[in-house]
C-alpha positions in Angstrom: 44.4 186.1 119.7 47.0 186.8 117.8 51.1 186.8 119.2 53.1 190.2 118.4 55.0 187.5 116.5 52.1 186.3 114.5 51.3 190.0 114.1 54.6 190.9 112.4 54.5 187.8 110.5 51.4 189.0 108.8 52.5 192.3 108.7 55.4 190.9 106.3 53.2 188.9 104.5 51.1 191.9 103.5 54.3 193.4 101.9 55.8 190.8 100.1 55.9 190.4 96.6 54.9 187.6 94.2 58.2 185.5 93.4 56.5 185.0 89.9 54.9 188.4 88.6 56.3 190.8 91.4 52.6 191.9 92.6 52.1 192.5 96.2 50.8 190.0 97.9 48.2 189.7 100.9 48.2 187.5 103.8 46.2 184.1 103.4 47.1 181.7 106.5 50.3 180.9 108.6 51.1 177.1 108.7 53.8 175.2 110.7 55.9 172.1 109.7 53.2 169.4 110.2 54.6 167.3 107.7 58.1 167.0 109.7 58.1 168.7 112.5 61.6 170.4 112.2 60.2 172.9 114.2 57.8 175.0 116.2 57.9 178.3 114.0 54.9 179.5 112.2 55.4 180.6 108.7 53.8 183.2 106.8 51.8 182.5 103.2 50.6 185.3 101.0 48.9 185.2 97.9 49.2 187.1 95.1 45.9 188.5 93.8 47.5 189.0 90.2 48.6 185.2 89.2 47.1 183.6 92.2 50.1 182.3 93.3 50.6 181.3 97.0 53.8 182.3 98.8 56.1 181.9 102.0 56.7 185.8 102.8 59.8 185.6 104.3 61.1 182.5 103.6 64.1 181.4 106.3 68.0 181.6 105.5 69.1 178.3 106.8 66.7 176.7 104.6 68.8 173.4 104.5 68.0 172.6 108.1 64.3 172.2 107.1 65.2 169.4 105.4 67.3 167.9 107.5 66.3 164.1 109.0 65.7 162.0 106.0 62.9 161.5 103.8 64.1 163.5 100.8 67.2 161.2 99.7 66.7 158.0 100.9 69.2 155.4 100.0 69.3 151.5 101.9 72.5 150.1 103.8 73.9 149.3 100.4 74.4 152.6 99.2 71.4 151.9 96.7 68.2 154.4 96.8 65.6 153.2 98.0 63.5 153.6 94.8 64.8 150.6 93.3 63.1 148.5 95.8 59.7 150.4 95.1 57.7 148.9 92.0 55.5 152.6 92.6 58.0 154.6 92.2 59.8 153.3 89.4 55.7 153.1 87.5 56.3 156.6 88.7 59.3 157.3 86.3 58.2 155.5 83.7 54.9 157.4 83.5 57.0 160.4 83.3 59.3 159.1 80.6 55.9 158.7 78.6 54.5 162.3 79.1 58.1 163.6 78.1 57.4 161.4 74.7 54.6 161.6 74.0 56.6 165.4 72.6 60.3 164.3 72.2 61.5 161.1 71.6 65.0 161.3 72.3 67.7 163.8 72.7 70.1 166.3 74.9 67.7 165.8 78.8 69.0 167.9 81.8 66.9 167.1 85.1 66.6 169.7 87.9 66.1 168.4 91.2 67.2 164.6 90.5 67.2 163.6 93.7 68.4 159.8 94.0 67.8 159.7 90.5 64.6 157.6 89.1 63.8 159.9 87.0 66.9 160.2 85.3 67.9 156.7 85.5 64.4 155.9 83.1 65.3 159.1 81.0 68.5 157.3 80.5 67.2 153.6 79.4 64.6 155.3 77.4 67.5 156.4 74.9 68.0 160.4 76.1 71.5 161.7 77.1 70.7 162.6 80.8 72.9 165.3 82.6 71.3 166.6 86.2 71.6 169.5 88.6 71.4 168.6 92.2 72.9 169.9 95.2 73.1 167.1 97.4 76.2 165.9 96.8 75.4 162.3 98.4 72.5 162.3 94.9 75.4 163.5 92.5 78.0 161.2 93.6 75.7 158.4 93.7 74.2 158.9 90.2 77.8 159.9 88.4 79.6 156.8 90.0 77.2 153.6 89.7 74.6 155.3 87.2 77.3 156.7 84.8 75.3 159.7 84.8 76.7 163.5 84.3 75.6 165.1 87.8 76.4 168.8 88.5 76.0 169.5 92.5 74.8 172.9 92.8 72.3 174.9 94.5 71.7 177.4 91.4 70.2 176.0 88.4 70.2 179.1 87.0 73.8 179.7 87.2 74.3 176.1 86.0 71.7 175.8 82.7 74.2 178.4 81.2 77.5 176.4 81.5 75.8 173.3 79.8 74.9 172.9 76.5 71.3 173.6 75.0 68.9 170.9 76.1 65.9 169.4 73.7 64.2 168.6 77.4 64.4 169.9 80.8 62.4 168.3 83.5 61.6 169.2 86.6 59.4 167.1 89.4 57.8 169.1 92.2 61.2 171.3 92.6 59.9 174.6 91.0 58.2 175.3 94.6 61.4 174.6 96.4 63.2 177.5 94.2 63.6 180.8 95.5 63.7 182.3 92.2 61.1 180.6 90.0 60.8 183.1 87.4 64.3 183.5 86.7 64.4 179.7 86.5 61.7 179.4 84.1 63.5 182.4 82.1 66.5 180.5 82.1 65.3 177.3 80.8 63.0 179.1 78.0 66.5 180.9 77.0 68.5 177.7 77.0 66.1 175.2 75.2 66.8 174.3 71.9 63.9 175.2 69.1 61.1 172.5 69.8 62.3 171.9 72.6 60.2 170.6 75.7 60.2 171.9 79.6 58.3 169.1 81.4 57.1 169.9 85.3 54.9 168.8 87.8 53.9 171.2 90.5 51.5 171.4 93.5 48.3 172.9 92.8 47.0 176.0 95.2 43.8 175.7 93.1 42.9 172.0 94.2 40.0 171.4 96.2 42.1 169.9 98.8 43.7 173.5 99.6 40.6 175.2 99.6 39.2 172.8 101.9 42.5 171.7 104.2 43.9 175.2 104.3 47.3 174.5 106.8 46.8 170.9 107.0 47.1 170.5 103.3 50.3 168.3 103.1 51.0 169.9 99.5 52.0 173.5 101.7 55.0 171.9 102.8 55.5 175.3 104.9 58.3 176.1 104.6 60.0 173.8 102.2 57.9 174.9 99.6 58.0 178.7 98.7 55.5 178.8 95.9 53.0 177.1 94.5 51.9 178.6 91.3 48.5 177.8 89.6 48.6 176.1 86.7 47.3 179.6 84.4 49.9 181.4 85.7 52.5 178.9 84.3 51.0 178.6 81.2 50.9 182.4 81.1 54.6 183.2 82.1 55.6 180.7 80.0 54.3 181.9 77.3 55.8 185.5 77.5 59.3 183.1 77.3 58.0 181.5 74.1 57.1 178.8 75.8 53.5 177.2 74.4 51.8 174.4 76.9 51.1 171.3 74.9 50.0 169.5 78.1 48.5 170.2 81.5 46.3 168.0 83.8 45.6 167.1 87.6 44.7 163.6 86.2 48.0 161.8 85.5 48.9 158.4 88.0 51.3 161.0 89.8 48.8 163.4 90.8 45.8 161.2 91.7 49.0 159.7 94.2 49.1 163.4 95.3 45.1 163.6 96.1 44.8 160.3 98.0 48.7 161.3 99.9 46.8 164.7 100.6 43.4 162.9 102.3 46.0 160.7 104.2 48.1 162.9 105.9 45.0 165.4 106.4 43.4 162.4 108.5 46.1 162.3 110.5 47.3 164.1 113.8 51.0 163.9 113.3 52.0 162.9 109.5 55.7 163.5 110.9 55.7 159.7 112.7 55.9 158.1 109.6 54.3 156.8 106.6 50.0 156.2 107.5 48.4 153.2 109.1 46.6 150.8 106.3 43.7 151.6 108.5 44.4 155.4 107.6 45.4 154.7 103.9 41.7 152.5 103.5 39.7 155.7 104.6 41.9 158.3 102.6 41.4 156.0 99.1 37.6 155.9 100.1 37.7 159.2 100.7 39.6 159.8 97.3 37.1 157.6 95.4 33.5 159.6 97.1 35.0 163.0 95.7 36.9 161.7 92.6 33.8 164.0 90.5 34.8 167.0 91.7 38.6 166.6 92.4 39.0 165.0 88.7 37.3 167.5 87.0 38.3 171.7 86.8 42.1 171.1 87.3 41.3 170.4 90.9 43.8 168.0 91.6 46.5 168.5 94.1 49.2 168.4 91.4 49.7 169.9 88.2 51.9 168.3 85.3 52.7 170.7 82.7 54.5 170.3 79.2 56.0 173.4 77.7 57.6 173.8 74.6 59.8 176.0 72.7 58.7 177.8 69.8 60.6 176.4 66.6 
């Protein structure tokens, strides 16, 4: 049975409105913070039957507490992140720098969401002029004193993008979902790229077979970190009333097949908050990966979505 709270919560979540087309949305599931336990509460997720997008209702205030604890900006006893001791992560980057050239060889890059900076650090060797927007400040100091790259702390991107010069790329790595304005931030980046210029993103998918299957225990929900997760067509869509045409989109790249097998592994286990997965647990979830690779490979039904946009010329 339902508490009055859980009542009310769905209540809510039958009024709220798309953050992406401004639809009404209806309520799908409530989830809690499995993957961190920061706490107790039970948060509710609509989805919007226009775009298909899946969002938090009435996402909390004090969102910065939810992220409290680690995990998101991890840097080792030297001051260095720990990404630079990670051979997979910086693959990761690098990966990344190839989608992004695969369209744009070089040129004016602002990231959004650096974080302790791979991304931007690889954008950087690979010959682009790298500027970010991050609000921790622990990122932005880091990356503008030992990187020698321009960091902006600040918690509105949109404010930001139109004090900087036009960009030829702006990239963005599973942060669109942490934004509580994502189509203003998609408007703004569309408005601020130069012609031909490229908006490269990778996003959690609500259409994988992992969510469909996982519901709440899906460690892509991120309740209530993440506020949205928009389906791949409804990017392509929005950004295309921008003037933004997709030149790329798949489930497939090495960063979302990491997503699928992440998604099996935490799904296995009882409490994903204690810390990374047994190799016991990580075993299963690749075999588990590998006995459904037809159908999670095929249909965009991965558990991320990488996108390439790009400005009309």
């Amino acid at each position: 049975m339902l508490s009055l709270r859980g009542i009310g919560s769905a209540q809510t979540a039958q009024r709220a409105r798309c953050p992406l087309c401004g639809d009404v949305g209806r309520h799908l599931l409530s989830a809690t913070d499995r993957n961190r336990e920061t706490t107790a509460e039970s948060f509710a997720y609509s989805n919007c039957a226009t775009c298909g997008t899946v969002f938090l209702a009435e996402p909390p205030k004090d969102l910065a507490r939810y992220y409290e604890g680690g995990g998101y900006y991890e840097f080792d006893s030297d001051g260095e992140p720990f990404w630079k001791h990670s051979g997979q992560r910086i693959r990761a980057a690098r990966y990344r720098i190839e989608i992004l050239r695969r369209h744009l060889p070089a040129g004016q890059l602002i990231e959004i969401g650096a974080g302790t900076g791979a991304f931007a650090c690889a954008a950087r060797d690979a010959g682009f002029d790298v500027s970010v927007i991050e609000m921790s400040e622990r990122c932005c100091r880091y990356l503008s004193d030992r990187e020698g790259i321009r960091a902006i702390c600040s918690e509105s991107p949109v404010r930001t993008l139109a004090e900087l010069p036009r960009p030829d790329a702006v990239a963005m790595w599973h942060v669109l979902e942490h934004l509580p304005e994502p189509a203003q931030t998609l408007e703004a980046i569309a408005g601020r790229l130069a012609p031909g210029g490229v908006l490269a993103l990778g996003v959690p998918n609500p259409c994988s077979l992992q969510f469909r299957l996982l519901g709440r225990r899906w460690a892509h929900l991120d309740a209530p970190r993440h506020l949205s997760l928009i389906p791949a067509p409804a990017l392509r869509s929005r950004a295309q009333t921008l003037g933004l045409d997709c030149v790329e989109s798949t489930t497939n790249d090495p960063g979302g097949l990491e997503c699928n097998q992440l998604g099996w592994a935490s799904a296995l286990r009882r409490r994903p908050a204690d810390g990374p997965p047994s190799a016991a647990v990580s075993s299963v979830a690749f075999a588990i990966s590998a006995m459904v690779a037809p159908l999670e490979r095929t249909g965009h039904r991965g558990s991320a979505s990488t996108l390439v946009l790009r400005r009309e010329r």
